[in-house]
N, C-alpha and C positions, 0 to 999 in steps of 0.2 A: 504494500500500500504506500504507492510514493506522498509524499508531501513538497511544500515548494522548497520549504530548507534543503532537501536533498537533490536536488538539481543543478547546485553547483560544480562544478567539476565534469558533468556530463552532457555529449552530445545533442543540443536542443531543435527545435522547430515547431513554427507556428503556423499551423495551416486553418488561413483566414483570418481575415484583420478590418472586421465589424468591431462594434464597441466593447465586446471582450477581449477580445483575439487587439485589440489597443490596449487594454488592460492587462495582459499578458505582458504585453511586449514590455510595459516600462515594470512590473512587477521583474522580467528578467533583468533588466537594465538593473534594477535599484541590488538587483542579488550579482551584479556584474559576469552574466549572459548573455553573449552575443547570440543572439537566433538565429537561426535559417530561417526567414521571410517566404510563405507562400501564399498565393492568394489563388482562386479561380479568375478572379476578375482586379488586378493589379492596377488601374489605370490609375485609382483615387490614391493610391498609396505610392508612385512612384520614385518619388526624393527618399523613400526607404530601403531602397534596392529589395524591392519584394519580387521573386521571381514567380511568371504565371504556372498555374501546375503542369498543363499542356504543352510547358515550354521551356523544359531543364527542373522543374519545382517539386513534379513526384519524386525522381533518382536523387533530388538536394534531401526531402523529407526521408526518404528510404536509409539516408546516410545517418540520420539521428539515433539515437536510442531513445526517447523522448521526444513525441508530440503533441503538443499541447493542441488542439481542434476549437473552432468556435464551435457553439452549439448548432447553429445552424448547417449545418456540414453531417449529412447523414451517415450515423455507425454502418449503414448497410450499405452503402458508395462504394463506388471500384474503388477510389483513391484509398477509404481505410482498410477494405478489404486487402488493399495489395500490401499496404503497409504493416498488414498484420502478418500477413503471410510471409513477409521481409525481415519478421522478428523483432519489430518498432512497439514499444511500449504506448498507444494512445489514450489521453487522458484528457481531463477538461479542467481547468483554469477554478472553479467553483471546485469541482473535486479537492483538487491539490489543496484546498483551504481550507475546507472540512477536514481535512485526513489529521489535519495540524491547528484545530481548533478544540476549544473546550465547550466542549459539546451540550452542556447542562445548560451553557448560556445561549444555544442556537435553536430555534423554530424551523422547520420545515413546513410549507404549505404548497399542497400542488392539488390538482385539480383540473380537468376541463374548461370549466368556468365557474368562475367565484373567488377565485384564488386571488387576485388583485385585492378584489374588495375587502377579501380575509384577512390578508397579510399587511393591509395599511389599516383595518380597524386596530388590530394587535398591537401594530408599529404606534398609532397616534394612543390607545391606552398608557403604552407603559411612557411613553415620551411625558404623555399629563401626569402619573404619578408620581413623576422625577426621575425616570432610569433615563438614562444616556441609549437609545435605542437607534439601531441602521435599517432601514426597509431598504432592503439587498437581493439583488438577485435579478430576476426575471425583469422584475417592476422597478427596481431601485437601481441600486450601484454596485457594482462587483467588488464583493469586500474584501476581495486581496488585490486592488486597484491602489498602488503607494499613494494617491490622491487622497483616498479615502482613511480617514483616522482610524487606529486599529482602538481607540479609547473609548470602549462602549460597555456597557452592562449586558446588554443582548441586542441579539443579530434575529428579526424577523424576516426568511428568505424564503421570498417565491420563486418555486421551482417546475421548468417547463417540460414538459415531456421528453426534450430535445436533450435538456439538464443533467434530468435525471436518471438517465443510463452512464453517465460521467462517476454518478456519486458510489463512490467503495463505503461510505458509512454514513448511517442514520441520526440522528439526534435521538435523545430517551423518549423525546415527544415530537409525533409530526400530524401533521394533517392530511386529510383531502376535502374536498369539499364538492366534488361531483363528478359524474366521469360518463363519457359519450363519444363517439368513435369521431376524430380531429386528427387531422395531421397525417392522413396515411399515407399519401406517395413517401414524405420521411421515413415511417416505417413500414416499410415493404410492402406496402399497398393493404395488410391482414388487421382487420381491428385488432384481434385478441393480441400481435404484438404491441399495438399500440396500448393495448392495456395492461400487459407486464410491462414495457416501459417504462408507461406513468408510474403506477402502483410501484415500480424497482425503487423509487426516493424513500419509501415507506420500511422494507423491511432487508435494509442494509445490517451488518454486525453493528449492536451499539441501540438499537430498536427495542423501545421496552411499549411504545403506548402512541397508538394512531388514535386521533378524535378525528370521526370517521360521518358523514351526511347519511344518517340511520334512511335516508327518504327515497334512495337511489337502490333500484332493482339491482342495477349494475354494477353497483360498488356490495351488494350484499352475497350474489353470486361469484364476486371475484375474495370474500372476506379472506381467504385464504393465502391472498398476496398484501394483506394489511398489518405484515408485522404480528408482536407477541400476544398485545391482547388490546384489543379497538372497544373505543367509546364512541357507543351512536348516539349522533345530536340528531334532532328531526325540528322542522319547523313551527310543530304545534308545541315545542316543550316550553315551558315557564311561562307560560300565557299572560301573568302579570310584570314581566318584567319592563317595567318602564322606561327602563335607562336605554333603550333601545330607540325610543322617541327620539331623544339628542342626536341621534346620526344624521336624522333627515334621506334617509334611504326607503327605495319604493320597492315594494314586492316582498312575498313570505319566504323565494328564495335568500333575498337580503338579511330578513330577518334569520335564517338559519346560517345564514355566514358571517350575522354576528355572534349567535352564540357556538357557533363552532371557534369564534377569535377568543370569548373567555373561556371556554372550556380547555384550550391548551393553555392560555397561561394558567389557569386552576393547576391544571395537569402539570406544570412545569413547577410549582410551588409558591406561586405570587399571590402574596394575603389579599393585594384589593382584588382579585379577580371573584373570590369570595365574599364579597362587601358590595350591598346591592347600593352605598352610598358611594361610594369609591367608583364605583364601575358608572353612576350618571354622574361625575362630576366629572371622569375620562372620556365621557362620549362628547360633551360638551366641545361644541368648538370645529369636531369632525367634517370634512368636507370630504363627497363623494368625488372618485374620479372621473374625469372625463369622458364623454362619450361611453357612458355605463348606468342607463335609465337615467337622465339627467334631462327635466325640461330644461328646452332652450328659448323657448318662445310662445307666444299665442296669438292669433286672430282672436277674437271676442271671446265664445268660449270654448274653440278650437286650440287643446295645446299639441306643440312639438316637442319630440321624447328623441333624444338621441341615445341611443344605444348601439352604435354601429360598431364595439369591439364583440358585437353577438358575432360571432363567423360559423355554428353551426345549428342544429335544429334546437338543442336542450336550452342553450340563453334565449333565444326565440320564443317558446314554448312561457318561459320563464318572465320574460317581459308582457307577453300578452295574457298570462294570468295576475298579472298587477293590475289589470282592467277590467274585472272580472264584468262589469252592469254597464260600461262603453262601450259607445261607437268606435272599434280601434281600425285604423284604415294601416295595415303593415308591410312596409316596405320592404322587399327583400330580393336577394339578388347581387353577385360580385362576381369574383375569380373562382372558375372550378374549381373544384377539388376532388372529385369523387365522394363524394355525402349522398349519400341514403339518405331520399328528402320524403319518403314515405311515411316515415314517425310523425312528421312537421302536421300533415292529414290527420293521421291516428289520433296526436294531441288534440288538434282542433273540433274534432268531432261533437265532442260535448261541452262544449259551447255553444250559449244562449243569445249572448247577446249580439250584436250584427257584427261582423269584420269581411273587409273585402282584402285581399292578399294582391298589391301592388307591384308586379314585379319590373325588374328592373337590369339592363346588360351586366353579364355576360352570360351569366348561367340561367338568367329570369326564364326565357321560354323551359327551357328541363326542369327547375322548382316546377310549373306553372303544371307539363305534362304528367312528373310525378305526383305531384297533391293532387291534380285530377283523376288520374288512373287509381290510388287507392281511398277517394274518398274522402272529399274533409268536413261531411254534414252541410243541413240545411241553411244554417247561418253563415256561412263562406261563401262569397261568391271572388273569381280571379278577374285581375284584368291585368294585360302587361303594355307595358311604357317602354319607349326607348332611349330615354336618360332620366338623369337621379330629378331632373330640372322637373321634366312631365311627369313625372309621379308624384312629388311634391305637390304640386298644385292640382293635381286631378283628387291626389289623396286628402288638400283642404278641403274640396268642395264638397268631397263627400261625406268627410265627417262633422260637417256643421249640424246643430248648432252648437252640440260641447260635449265632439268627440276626440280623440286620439290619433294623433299623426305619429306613426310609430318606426323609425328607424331603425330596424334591429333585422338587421341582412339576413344572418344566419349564412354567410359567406365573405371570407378576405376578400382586401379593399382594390388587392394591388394590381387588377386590371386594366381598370380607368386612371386611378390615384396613387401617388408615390405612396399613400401611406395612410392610416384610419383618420388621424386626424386631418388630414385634405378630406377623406370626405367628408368628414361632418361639417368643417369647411365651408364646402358646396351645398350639404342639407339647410345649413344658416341662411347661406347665402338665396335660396329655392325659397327659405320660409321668407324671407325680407323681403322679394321679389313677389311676391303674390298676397302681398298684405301684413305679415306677420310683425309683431314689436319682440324684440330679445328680450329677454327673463333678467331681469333683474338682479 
């Protein structure tokens, strides 16, 4: 189990130089590590002598004993395939910091969706109590980034699927907080790998206790990849818990991923997490993140709901049960993926009240054919638009007079848009353009 202390002296390389694979690089520099530089796409990095892999970069990486990978870079890629078979050690950047962390003061949270919003209620709790806390990882900042202070009490880390086949070991306490087939071309096109992947953050050596989304069929069927012994939280538990008001978060998902955030710190040993005072005076203050059920606007009483970091069916599903007695008009539609958009139907089924399913390029006509071929009941009806612009405004009119314009794709951004936040962007932009005032 390397750690990054033990990398000195030894053969290095960094294949891929996104904003870890940059955190990498000056963590070697700071441990005076000259690396091997590769990238698949080299052009942004070139005053670093980054060689392309297609162009001298695999035979530089194959010469290391140690390769450091960004996460995005799939275990199951010819490049690490070859480099395995080359007898190259590959590891991940989060890994190596775990191995060589004290582990009582680190949080694990991984998840499909929820994970964001789990791992900064956590993060913004113990920050109110007084601890010195990092929201690290996925969401945050790579905390063996020489930028980032190593002077904390605890480390809150969200960990991505991509991550968490990196990590050789566990914290005593991790999370999940739901789980739905994301991200397959990465993993080998097969859900079930993608779901020992996820679940691998969970029950590394070092794994004593997952607080685990009691609510999810699919984390209940897999409990046997959740580590030594799992606490299920479920949405309906502690019914009077008020301090849960203070976040200003919408839907019973939200609500279950806040009490899955105190149930690990309970789990980790923090007396306020047991203190129903303590725990409303740390929600105080909480601000949701972006583009994650957040109005951003209204026509009269037409609101706009961005949720566009939804990329598959379960956040989807999930946002449009926040509206249970609205008019929700739901936009969805981005970059393929290979998603089984079948369930998306199945969910909606029993649903009462009106929603019309908006779709939207690239994949909008395939949502549109799969929800109609399995059926999404009486109260769905489809229509598809040919940009984010015309659905916007096809989607105010139809939810007047104070109904739900609901942005939650249920598919990445990255076919139209550099990135989630350009589209929401554009939704803004769609709602201000057709009458809308931004949310205050």
């Amino acid at each position: 189990m390397l750690r990054w202390s033990d990398l000195p002296g030894r053969r290095v390389g960094l294949y891929g130089l996104g904003v870890e694979g940059m955190a990498s690089l000056r963590r070697c520099r700071a441990l005076d590590i000259d690396p091997v530089l590769v990238d698949d796409s080299p052009s942004a990095a070139t005053d670093l002598g980054v060689l392309e892999t297609s162009a001298g970069g695999l035979p530089a990486l194959a010469g290391c004993e140690v390769v450091i990978k960004s996460p995005g870079i799939s275990r199951y890629g010819p490049v690490v395939s070859a480099l395995r078979d080359a007898g190259v050690t590959v590891v991940g950047g989060l890994g190596l910091w775990l191995a060589g962390s004290d582990l009582s003061r680190v949080l694990v949270v991984t998840g499909t969706k929820g994970k964001s919003t789990t791992t900064s209620i956590a993060a913004h709790l113990l920050s109110a109590w007084g601890y010195r806390s990092l929201l690290a990882g996925n969401i945050g900042k790579p905390p063996y980034d020489p930028q980032v202070s190593e002077d904390y009490d605890y480390w809150v880390v969200e960990v991505s699927s991509y991550q968490a086949t990196d990590l050789p070991v566990t914290p005593p306490v991790a999370a999940v907080t739901s789980l739905h087939p994301d991200h397959l071309p990465w993993h080998g096109g097969d859900p079930e790998i993608y779901y020992r992947d996820k679940l691998s953050a969970l029950a590394q050596p070092g794994a004593e206790v997952t607080v685990a989304n009691g609510d999810s069929a699919l984390l209940r069927s897999h409990a046997e990849l959740l580590g030594p012994r799992v606490r299920w939280v479920h949405a309906a538990d502690d019914p009077d818990a008020a301090w849960m008001d203070a976040l200003g978060l919408i839907g019973l998902h939200n609500r279950r991923n806040a009490l899955i955030a105190a149930e690990s710190l309970r789990a980790m040993g923090i007396a306020e997490a047991s203190d129903v005072s303590s725990l409303g005076l740390g929600a105080a203050g909480f601000v949701g993140l972006p583009s994650r059920l957040r109005e951003v606007g209204r026509r009269s009483g037409v609101a706009f709901v961005d949720d566009n970091l939804s990329t598959n069916v379960l956040p989807a599903l999930a946002a449009v049960d926040a509206f249970p007695d609205r008019r929700v008009a739901l936009i969805v539609g981005g970059q393929s993926r290979g998603i089984d958009y079948a369930p998306l139907a199945v969910g909606l089924r029993s649903r009462v009240a009106p929603l019309v399913l908006v779709t939207v390029p690239t994949n909008g006509p395939d949502i549109h054919a799969q929800v109609a071929a399995a059926g999404a009941g009486p109260s769905v009806s489809i229509v598809d638009t040919t940009s984010l612009e015309q659905a916007v405004t096809m989607a105010a009119g139809w939810a007047e007079p104070d109904g739900v314009v609901l942005l939650s794709p249920a598919a990445p951004s990255f076919d139209l848009f550099r990135d989630y936040r350009a589209r929401g962007e554009a939704f803004v932009a769609a709602m201000l353009a057709c009458g809308g005032t931004p949310a205050q």
